[in-house]
C-alpha positions, 0 to 999 in steps of 0.5 A: 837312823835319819837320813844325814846320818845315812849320808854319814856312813856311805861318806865313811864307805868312801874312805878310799883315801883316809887322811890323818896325821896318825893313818898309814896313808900311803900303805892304806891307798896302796891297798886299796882299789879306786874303781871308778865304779864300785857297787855291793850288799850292805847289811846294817844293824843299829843298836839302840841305848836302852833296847835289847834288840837290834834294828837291821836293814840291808840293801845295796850301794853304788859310788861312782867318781865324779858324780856321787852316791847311791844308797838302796835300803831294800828291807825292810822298808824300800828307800833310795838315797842319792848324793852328789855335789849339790845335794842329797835325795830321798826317794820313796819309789819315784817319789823325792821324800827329801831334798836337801841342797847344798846351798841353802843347807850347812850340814850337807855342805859339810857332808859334800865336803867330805864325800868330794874330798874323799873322792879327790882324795883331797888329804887336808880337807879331811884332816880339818875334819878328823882325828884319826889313828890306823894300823895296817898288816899284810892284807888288811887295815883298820882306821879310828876317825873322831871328828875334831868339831864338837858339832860334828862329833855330836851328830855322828860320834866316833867312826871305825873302819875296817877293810883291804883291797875294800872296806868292809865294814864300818861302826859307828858310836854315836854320842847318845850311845847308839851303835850303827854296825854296816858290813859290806860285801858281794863287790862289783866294779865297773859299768856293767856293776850298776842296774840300768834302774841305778845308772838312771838316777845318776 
């Protein structure tokens, strides 16, 4: 998975406040916790078309209110990406691998958009981006979101969410007929949540 679309599944992980006309909004936050620090395990496989055997990765994430993303992949390659309201950044151990600004950049304009208003839990600002349907019982929820731009759709495909006081999983459909499966767990909040290493890089 390249790099955006790393960005893409941490901005669905954030989906905290999803919005749309057809999602049980208010059941959906009710359930949800807002910590305004919130860190765990992510184990990822992605499946490609026309390959037998999956790709996996796993690793840890931190989302701090405020001030954006932190995405530790751990195996099988070491990789750190960060984001905030001004870009997205790669780390290869110390080393920035990847900058992407928010300014010059149209697609993590767009990406900023979406994580921020997610955060803000900015309700029609996701609206213009998605279409989307959910059901809710007693301790659990699950979200379908299409992306209305063809554009969009194109890069990320279709999202499916999963979750309860958290979300816990997510799956997406790419276009090409690529599937991407993150499955998060061992939650955390608070300060003492985030490594000193992790705290450094916000």
């Amino acid at each position: 998975m390249n790099k955006i679309k790393y960005a893409v599944a941490v901005l669905s992980l954030l989906a905290m406040s999803q919005s749309q006309a057809a999602v049980p909004v208010a059941k959906i936050q009710a359930m949800l916790a807002k910590p305004s620090v919130m860190c765990g395990r992510f184990d990822q496989t992605k499946n490609l078309a026309g390959m037998k055997k999956p790709l996996a990765a796993e690793g840890r994430f931190c989302v701090v209110a405020g001030k954006g993303v932190l995405w530790r992949t751990l195996k099988p390659f070491p990789s750190t990406l960060r984001l905030t309201r001004d870009e997205i950044v790669n780390y290869q151990g110390d080393r920035v691998a990847m900058r992407l600004d928010a300014k010059t950049e149209p697609t993590v304009r767009v990406i900023n958009n979406v994580l921020f208003s997610l955060l803000a839990g900015d309700l029609g600002q996701l609206d213009t981006l998605f279409d989307g349907d959910g059901n809710v019982d007693a301790n659990s929820w699950n979200v379908s979101l299409k992306p209305r731009q063809a554009a969009l759709e194109k890069a990320i495909g279709t999202i499916k969410l999963e979750g309860g006081s958290y979300v816990k999983s997510i799956v997406m459909n790419e276009s090409s007929g690529d599937r991407t499966t993150i499955v998060f767990s061992a939650i955390q909040t608070g300060e003492s949540a985030m490594s000193k290493e992790e705290a450094a890089l916000f």
